[in-house]
N, C-alpha and C positions, 0 to 999 in steps of 0.2 A: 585430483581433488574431488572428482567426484561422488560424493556421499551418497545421495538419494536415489531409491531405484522405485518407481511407479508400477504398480499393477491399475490398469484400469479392464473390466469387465461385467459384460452385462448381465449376468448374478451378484447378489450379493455370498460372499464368502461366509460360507456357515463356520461354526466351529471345527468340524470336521475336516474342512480346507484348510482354515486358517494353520490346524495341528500340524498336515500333510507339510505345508511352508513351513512350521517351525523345524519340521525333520530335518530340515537341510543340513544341520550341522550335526548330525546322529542322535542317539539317546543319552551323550554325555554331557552336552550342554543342559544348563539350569535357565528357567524360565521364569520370570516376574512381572510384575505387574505395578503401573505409575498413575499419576492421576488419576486416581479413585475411579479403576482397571478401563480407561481409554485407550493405554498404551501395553502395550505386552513387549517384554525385553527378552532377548537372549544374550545370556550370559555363561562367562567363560568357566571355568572350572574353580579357576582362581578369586573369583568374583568380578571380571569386569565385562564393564556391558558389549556386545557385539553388536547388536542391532537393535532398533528400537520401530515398534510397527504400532501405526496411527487406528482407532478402529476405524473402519471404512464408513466412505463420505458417498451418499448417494449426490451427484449430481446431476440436475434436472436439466441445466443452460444449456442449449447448442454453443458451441463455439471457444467452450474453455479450455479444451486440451491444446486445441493451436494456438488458441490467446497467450498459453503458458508455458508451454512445452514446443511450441516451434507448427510452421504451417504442414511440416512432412508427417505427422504424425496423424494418422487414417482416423477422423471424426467419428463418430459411435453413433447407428443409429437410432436416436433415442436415450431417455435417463442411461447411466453408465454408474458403477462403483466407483469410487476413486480412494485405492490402498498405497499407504504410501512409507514405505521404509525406509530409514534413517542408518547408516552402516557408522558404525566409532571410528576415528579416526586413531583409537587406542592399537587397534588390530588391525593387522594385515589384512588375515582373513576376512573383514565384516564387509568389502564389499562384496566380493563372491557370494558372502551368504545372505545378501541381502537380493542380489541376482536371482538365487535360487530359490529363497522365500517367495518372488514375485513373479518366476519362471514356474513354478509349481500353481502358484495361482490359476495364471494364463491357461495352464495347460491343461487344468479340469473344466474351468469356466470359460474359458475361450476369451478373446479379447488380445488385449496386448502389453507391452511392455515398454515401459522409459528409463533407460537408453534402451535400444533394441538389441544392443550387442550385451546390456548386460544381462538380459536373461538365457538362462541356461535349470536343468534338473536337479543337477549333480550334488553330493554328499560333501559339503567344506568340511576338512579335518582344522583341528582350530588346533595352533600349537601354542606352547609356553612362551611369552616376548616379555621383556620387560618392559615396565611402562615411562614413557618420556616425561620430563622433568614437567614441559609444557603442556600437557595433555590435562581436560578437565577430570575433576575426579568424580566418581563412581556417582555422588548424591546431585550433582550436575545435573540442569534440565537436556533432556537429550538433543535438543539441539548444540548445544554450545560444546565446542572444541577443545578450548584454550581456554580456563579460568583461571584470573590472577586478584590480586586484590585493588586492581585496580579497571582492567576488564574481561566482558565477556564474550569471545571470538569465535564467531560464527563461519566454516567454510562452506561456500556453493560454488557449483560446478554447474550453473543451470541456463537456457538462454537467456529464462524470463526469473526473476527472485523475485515473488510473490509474498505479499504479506498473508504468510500461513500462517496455521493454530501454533508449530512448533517455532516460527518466529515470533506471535506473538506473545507465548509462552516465555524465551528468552529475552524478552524483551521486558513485558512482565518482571522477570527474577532481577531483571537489572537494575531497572528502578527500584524495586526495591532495597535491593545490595547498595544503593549508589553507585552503580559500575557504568563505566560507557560499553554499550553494545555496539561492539564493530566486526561487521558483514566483510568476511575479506571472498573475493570474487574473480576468475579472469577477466581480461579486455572486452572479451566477447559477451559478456553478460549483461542484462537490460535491468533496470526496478520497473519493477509497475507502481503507477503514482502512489497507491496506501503506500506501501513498502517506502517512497522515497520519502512520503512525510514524513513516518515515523525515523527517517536517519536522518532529516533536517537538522541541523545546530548539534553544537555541543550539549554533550558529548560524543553521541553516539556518531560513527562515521563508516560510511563506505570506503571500504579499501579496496582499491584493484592493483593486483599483481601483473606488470607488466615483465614481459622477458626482456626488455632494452634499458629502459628507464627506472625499473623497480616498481615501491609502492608508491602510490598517491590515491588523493583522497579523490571518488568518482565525481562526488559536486562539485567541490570547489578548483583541483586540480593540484592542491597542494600536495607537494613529494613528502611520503610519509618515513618513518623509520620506528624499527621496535626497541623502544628502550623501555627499562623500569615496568616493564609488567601490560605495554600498552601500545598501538600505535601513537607515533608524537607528529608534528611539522617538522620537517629541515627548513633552516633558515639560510638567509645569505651571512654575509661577511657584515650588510650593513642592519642583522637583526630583520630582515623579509622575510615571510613565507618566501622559498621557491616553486614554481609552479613545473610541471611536468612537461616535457616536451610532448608525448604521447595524449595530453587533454588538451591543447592547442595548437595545433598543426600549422607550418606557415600560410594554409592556405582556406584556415578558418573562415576568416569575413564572405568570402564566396559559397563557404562549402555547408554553412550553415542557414543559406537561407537559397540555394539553386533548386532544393528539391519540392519549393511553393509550399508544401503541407504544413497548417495552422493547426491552432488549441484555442481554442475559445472557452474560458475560464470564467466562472461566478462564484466567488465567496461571499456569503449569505450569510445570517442570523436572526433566527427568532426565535422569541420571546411569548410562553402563554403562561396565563393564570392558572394552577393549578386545579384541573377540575378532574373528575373518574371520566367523565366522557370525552374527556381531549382525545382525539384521533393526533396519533404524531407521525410523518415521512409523507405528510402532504403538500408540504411547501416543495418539498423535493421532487414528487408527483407533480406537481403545478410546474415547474419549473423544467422538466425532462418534457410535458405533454406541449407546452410551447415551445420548445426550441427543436423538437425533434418530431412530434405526431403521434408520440406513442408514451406510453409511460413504461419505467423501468423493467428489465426483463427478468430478472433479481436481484437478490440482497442474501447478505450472509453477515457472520462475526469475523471472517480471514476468508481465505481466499485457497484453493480455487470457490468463486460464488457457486451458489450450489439451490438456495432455494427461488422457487419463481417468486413473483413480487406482490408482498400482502401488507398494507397498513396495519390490518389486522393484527396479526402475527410479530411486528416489528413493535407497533407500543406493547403487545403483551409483555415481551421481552423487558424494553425499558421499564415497564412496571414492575417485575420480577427482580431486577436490578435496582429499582431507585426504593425498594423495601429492604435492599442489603446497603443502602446508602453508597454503593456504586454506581459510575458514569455507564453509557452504553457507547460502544462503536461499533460501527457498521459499515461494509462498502455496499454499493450497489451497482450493478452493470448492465450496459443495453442488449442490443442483438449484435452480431456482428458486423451486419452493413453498416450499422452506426455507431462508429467508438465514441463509447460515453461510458464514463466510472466517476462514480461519487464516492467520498467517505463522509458521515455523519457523526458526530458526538453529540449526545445527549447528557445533560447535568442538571441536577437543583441546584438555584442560586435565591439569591435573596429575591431577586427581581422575579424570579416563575419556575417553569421549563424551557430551557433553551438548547437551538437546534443548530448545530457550528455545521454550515455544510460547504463541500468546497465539490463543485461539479464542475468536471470537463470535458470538453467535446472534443473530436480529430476532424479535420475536414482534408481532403489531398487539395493538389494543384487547379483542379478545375471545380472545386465547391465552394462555393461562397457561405461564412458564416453569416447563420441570422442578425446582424446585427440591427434588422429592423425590429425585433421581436422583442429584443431587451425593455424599451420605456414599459410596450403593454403589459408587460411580465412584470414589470416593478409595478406597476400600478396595482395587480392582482395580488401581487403579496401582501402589498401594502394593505390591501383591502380584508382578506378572507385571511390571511395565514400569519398573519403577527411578525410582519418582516423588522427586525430593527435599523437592518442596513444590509447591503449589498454593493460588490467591489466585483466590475466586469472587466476583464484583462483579455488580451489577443497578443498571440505569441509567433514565433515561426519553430516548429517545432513539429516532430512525427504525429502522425495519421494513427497511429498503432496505440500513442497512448503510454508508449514506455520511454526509460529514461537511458541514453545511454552514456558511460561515460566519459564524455566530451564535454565541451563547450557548448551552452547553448544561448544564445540572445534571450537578454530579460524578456516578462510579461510588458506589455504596453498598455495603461491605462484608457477605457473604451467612456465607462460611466461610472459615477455613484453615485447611490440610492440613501437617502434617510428615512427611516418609517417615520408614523404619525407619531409615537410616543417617542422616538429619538427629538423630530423636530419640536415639539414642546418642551420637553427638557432642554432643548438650548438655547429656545425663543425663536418664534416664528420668523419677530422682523430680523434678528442677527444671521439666523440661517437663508434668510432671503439676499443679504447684502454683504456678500463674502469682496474684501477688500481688492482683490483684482482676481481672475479667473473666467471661468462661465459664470451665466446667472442661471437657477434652476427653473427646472421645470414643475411647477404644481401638479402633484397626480391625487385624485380623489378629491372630497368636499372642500369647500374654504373653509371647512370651521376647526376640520383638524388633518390638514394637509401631508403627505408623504410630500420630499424634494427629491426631485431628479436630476445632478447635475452631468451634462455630455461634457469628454474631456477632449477625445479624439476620436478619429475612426481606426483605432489600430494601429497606428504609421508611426505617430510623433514620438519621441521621448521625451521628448519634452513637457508631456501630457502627466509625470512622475511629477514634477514641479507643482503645476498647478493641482496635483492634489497633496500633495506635501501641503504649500497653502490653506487648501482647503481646510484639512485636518486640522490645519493649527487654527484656524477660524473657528473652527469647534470647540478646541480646548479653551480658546481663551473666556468661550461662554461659562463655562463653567469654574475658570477661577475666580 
């Protein structure tokens, strides 16, 4: 299954390299170009794609290749290229020649290769195959495998599946097509949190191929099956999901919370007035510089992150975008000693510009999250950044930051946060006098108050209830 062959190297690949890679399949293969020419194809004699190569991505962050690609993989020292080819699953051929593509790289520029066993020199002769009924077709985003009309099937064969340009390229085509885009994957393969948002809910779903059990879904755990053009549920006898044996192990309850490592999780939103001087990824800034000492170490549009961290540069962006009347996403990532990765969405709404940010932190067995830091942290949004609300959760859950496909124990409710314009829209005294629950905490002026209401310290589940409550204590201000 695996597709993708990595050059990273500390050149960038001129044209005159990039050529020397396209030789690998000799001078009979045809070459094209996608994406208003980002991507360059080699293609078969016949017309069909063999590999698909990304233009190269300088990246600046220490610590991405093993954040992505696994800790055995020798760190660069210093900014590093990152090339990265996509082999068809149409051909045989395409992963040799995608090997060869990236082994030719390596071998003028120095540097290295992912996998390590797939780079090699060598001349792939690409022969005649006919093409599989399942297979996408030729005008297909080069990521997707398997196009049907009802989804679009993406294979990786990687430790870490990363929300890259070519995922979110297929991801992209799917929404539009209305298709569910589903990621099928081995056992062994992790999300990293962007990648797992985007496969949250229906449609789109993680599939992992297991060799005992089969498929099932890597979130939920439900056992999948390919009918009608799509992965579907198996059901029971009495109309159930059945769940996989392989996502819930008899010996879950212990095994899912022995190894101490937490996530400390904040879902955030604000809200500003449309201004040209609005500075935007400060809340975000604000919010990494409190819980962590430092501010983000970058940010990018997918992943691997690649630029260092510029407010500047991130509203340019959102500006650039919100003149096409398009949204902005974004992840952003810490240093390595401290796993933290944010994603942001930016939109115009009736109400201003708003900031959907969901940041999470890793702690192992002997770190204690901040959880003293949170109130000051809401009080400062509330104040300077236009907070409308904020939702803190504590998890038990990997240090790393990735998702893998197991069971995991829900989030646990810590705090929530109302800004000042949330709490005047619902009424000061209503939101002060929530029917059973905590009572909040007033953070900022009395005249136009943010509420701080504490649920738990992480432990309780029970702490889900009382803000269920909560929540509806809100709504009902508003009918």
């Amino acid at each position: 299954m695996t597709t993708d062959v990595i050059a990273f190297t500390p050149k960038m690949p001129d044209i005159k390299t990039v050529l020397a890679g396209l030789f690998a399949g000799g001078p009979d293969l045809g070459v094209d170009t996608l994406a208003q020419g980002a991507v360059v194809q080699l293609r078969a004699a016949d017309g069909r794609p063999l590999v698909s190569v990304e233009a190269p991505l300088l990246v600046h962050l220490p610590g991405e290749l093993q954040r992505l690609l696994g800790t055995e993989v020798p760190e660069p020292d210093g900014p590093f290229w990152w090339t990265e080819a996509r082999a068809s699953t149409r051909a045989e051929e395409g992963e040799r020649l995608a090997g060869s593509f990236a082994g030719r790289l390596a071998a003028i520029l120095g540097g290295g290769v992912w996998p390590p066993q797939a780079a090699h020199t060598e001349v792939v002769t690409v022969t005649a195959d006919p093409v599989s009924v399942l297979s996408a077709p030729a005008a297909a985003p080069p990521a997707v495998d398997v196009l049907t009309d009802k989804a679009a099937v993406v294979i990786q064969d990687r430790p870490v599946v990363p929300m890259s340009s070519w995922l979110a390229d297929a991801l992209r085509v799917a929404a539009e097509e209305d298709l569910a885009l589903q990621i099928v994957t081995p056992p062994h393969s992790r999300l990293t949190l962007p990648s797992r948002t985007a496969l949250h809910g229906h449609p789109n779903r993680w599939v992992v191929k297991d060799p005992e059990c089969g498929y099932y879904d890597g979130l939920s755990g439900v056992q999948l099956r390919w009918t009608e053009g799509q992965f579907t549920p198996v059901e029971t006898a009495e109309g159930r999901p059945r769940l996989a044996d392989a996502f819930t192990p008899s010996t879950l309850p212990e095994a899912a919370t022995s190894s101490g490592e937490r996530q400390l999780s904040l879902s955030l939103q604000t809200t500003h007035a449309v201004d040209e001087h609005l500075c935007l990824g400060t809340a975000l800034e604000a919010a990494w510089m409190a819980l962590t000492g430092a501010p983000p170490a970058g940010w990018s549009t997918a992943e691997p992150v690649s630029l260092p961290w510029s407010i500047r540069q991130l509203t340019e962006l959102a500006r650039a975008r919100a003149r096409r009347s398009a949204p902005t996403w974004l992840t952003a990532i810490g240093t390595p000693d401290r796993p933290c990765i944010a994603t942001v969405r930016i939109v115009h709404t009736s109400a201003g510009i708003e900031e959907h940010i969901a940041l999470t932190l890793g702690y192992a067995t002997d770190e204690e999250p901040p959880l003293a830091a949170i109130t000051p942290l809401a009080e400062a949004l509330s104040a300077a950044h236009g907070l409308t609300s904020m939702l803190t959760t504590l998890r038990a859950a990997r240090r790393d930051l990735t998702v893998p496909p197991r069971f995991e124990a829900a989030p646990i409710p810590v705090s929530f946060t109302l800004g000042p314009d949330a709490v005047s829209s619902t009424g000061l005294a209503h939101a002060l006098n929530p029917p059973t629950g905590p009572r909040p905490v007033q953070l900022g002026p009395r005249s136009r108050p943010a509420l701080h209401y504490p649920l738990s310290d992480g432990t309780d589940p029970d702490s889900w209830t009382a803000l269920q409550q909560l929540t509806q204590h809100f709504k009902t201000a508003q009918s």
